[in-house]
C-alpha positions, 0 to 999 in steps of 0.5 A, spaced: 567 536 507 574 539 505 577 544 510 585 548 509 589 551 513 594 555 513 600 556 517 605 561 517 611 561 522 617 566 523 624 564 525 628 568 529 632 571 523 626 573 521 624 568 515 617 565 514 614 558 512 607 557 510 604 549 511 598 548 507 594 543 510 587 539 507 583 535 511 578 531 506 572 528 511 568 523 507 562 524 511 561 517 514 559 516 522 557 511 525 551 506 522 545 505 527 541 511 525 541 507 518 539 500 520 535 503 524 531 507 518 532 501 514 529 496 520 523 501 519 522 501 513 520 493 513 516 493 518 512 499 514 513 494 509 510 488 512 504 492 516 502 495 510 502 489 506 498 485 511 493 491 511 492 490 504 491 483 503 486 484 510 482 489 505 482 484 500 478 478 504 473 483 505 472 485 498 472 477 496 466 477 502 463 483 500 462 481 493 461 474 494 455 476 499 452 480 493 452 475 488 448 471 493 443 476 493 443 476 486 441 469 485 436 470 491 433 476 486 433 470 480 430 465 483 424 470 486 424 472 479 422 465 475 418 463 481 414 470 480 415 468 472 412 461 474 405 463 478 405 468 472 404 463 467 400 458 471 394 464 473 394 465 466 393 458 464 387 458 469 384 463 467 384 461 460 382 454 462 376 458 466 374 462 459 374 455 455 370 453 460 375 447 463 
C-alpha cells in the first residue's frame, strides 16, 4: 500500500512550504500464520495419502476374495461336467446292455 502526505506550513512572513511524503508498505507481517498454513497442509497431505493406500488394501482384498470365489464356481463347474459324462456313460452302457 502507498500513502501521501502533504504538508504545508506558514512562516510568520506569511510564505508557505509544501513537504510531499510517500510511504511504501510492502505488505510483509509477521510469518507464523504462513507456517502455520503450511504446516497444515502436509499434514492433510499425509492423512490423505494414508487414507488412499488404506483404500487401496482393501480393493486388493476385495478383488482377490472374488477371484477365490471365481475359481470355487469353476472347479464346481468341471465336477458337474464330470458326473455329467460319467451318468452318460452309465446310461449308454445300460442300453449296450453292459
Amino acid at each position: 500500500m502507498t500513502e501521501e502526505r502533504i504538508t504545508e506550513t506558514r512562516t510568520p512572513s506569511g510564505d508557505t512550504q509544501t513537504t510531499h511524503t510517500i510511504v511504501h508498505d510492502d505488505g510483509r507481517k509477521g510469518g507464523g500464520g504462513t507456517w502455520l498454513v503450511f504446516l497444515l497442509l502436509i499434514v492433510v497431505a499425509v492423512a490423505a495419502i494414508w487414507f488412499f493406500t488404506q483404500q487401496s488394501g482393501a480393493e486388493v482384498a476385495k478383488d482377490n476374495a472374488i477371484a477365490g470365489a471365481a475359481e470355487q464356481v469353476g472347479d464346481a463347474a468341471s465336477q458337474v461336467g464330470d458326473a455329467a459324462q460319467n451318468a452318460g456313460e452309465a446310461i449308454e452302457g445300460a442300453a449296450n446292455g453292459n
